[in-house]
C-alpha positions as CSV (number, residue, x, y, z in Angstrom):
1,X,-11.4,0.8,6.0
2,X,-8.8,2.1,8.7
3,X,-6.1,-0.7,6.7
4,X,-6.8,1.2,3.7
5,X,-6.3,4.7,4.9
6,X,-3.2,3.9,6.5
7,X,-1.9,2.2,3.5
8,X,-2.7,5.4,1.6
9,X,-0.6,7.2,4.1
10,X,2.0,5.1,3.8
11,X,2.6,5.0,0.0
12,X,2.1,9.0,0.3
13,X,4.7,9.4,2.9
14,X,7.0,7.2,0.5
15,X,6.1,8.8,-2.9
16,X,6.8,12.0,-0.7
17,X,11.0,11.3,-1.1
18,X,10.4,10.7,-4.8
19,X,9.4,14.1,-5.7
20,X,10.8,13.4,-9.1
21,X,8.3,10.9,-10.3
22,X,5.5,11.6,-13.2
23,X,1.7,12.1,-11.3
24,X,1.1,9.0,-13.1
25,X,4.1,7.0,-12.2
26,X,3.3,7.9,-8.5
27,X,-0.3,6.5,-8.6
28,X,1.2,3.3,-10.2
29,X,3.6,2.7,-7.7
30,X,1.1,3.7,-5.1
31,X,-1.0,0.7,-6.1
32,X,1.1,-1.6,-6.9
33,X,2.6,-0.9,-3.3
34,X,-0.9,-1.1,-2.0
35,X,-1.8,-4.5,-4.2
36,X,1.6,-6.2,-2.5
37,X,0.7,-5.0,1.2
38,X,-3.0,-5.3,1.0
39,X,-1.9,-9.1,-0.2
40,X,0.8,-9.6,2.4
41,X,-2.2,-8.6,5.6
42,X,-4.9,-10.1,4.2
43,X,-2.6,-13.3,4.0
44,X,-1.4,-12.9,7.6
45,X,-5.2,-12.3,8.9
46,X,-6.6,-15.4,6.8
47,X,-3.9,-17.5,8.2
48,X,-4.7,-16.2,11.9
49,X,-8.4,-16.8,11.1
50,X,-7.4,-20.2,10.1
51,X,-5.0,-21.2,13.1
């Protein structure tokens, strides 16, 4: 759960520069940012697991 909130703080500190994005554009990007990281660890944890 702590991966999670600091992915949230992430894509909010990010979002924070592009002030001129639509509320709903922001939440897009926020998880599609979130889908692409949350991929990227839980591939670099399974493979540590694995080795």
């Amino acid at each position: 759960m702590h991966l999670w909130h600091w992915l949230n703080w992430l894509t909010n500190r990010l979002l924070s520069n592009f002030s001129h994005i639509t509320p709903s554009a922001e939440k897009q990007v926020a998880l599609f940012l979130q889908y692409l990281i949350g991929n990227r660890v839980l591939a670099i944890m399974f493979k540590i697991l694995i080795e």
